[in-house]
C-alpha positions in Angstrom: 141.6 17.2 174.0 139.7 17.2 171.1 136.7 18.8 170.8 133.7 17.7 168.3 132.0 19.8 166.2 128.8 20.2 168.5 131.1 21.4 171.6 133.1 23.9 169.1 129.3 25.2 167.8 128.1 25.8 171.5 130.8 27.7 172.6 130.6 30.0 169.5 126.6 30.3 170.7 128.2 31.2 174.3 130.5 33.6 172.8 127.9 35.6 170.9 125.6 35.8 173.8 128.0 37.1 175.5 128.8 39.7 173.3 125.2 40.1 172.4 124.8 41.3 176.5 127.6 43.5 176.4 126.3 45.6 173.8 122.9 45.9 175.3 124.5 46.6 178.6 126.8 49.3 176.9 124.3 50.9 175.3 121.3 51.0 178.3 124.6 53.4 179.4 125.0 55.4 176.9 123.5 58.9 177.2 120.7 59.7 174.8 120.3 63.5 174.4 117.2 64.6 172.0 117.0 68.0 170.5 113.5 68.7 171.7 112.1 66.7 175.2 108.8 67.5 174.2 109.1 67.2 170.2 105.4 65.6 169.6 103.7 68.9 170.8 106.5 71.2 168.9 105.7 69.2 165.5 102.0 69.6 166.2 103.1 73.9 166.3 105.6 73.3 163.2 103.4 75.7 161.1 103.6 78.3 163.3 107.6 78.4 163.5 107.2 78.7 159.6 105.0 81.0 160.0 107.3 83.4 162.2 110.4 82.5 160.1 108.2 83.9 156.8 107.7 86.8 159.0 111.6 87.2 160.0 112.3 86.7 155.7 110.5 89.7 155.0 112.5 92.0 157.4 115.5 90.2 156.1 116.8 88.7 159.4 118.7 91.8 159.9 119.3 90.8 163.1 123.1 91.6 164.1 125.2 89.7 166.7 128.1 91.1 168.1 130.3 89.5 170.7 131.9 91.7 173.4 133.2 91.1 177.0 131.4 88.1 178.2 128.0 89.2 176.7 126.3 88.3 173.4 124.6 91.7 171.7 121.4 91.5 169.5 120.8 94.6 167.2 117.5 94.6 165.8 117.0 96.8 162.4 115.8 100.4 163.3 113.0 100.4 162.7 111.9 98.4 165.7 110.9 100.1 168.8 113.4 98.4 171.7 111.0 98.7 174.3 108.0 97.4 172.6 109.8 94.3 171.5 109.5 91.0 173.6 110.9 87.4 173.2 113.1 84.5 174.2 116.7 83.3 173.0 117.7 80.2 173.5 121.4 79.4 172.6 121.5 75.9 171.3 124.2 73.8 171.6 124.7 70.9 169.2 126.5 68.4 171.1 125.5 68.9 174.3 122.4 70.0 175.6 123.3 70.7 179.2 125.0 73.6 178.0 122.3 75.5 176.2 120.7 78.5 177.6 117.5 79.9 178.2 116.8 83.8 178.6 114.2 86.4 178.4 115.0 89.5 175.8 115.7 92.6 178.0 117.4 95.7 176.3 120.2 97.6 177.7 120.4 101.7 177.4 121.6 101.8 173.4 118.5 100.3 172.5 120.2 96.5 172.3 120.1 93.5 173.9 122.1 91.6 176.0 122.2 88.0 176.5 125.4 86.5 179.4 127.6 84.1 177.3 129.9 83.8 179.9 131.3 80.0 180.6 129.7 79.3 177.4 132.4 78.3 174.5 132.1 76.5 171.1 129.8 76.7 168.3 125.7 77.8 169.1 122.9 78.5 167.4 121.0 81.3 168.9 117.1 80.7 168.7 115.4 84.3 169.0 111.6 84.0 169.2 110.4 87.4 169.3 107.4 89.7 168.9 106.7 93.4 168.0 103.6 94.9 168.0 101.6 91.4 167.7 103.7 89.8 164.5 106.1 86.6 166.0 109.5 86.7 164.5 111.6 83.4 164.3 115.3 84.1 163.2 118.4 81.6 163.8 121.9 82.9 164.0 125.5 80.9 164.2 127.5 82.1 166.8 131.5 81.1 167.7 131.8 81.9 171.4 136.0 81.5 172.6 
């Protein structure tokens, strides 16, 4: 059978519909994970993270993390008074934001404090947000958990 050049034309118009729907229907699938849920309201408070991360400079984000048996350490400098320091870590991952983690700051007996990594593995960022004596701090560490 041969076919004319208005039946050949159609079936290429068929053909790319087609493939046209697929790619919507793939892609209503496909998982879209955002860094920030609520990221209007945080870029509205952008000056204030600058602010904190001006006040973290001028310590010299001497913050020290040190990984041992399932448990993530922060040491802050010396000069900071353990109990009177309060604050949040969040350990961000990059890929996949079902396995970050959200905790309060609480310090152990030597003065440090310890944050559960256990189950966590890969490559984070940990996100302390932190205050001492009312100044906010802002510091972000890389961290290789096994």
């Amino acid at each position: 059978m041969k076919w004319n050049w208005g039946t050949k034309l159609m079936i290429a118009m068929a053909a790319f519909m087609v493939m046209v729907i697929i790619f919507v229907v793939l892609m209503m699938r496909e998982s879209v994970s955002l860094v920030e849920r609520d990221y209007y309201p945080k870029g509205q408070t952008h000056q204030e993270l600058i602010d904190k991360k001006v006040n973290a400079g001028s310590i010299g984000n001497e913050i020290d993390l040190v990984k041992k048996d399932g448990k993530l350490l922060l040491v802050f400098p010396e000069k900071f008074n353990p109990a009177l320091i309060s604050g949040t870590v969040h350990m961000y991952h990059r890929i996949d934001d079902t396995m970050d983690l959200f905790t309060e700051l609480e310090s152990n007996s030597d003065g440090a404090f310890d944050v559960s990594v256990t189950g966590l593995t890969g490559r984070y960022i940990a996100k302390i947000d932190w205050s001492y004596e009312g100044t906010a701090y802002y510091v972000e560490k890389s961290v290789d958990l096994p």
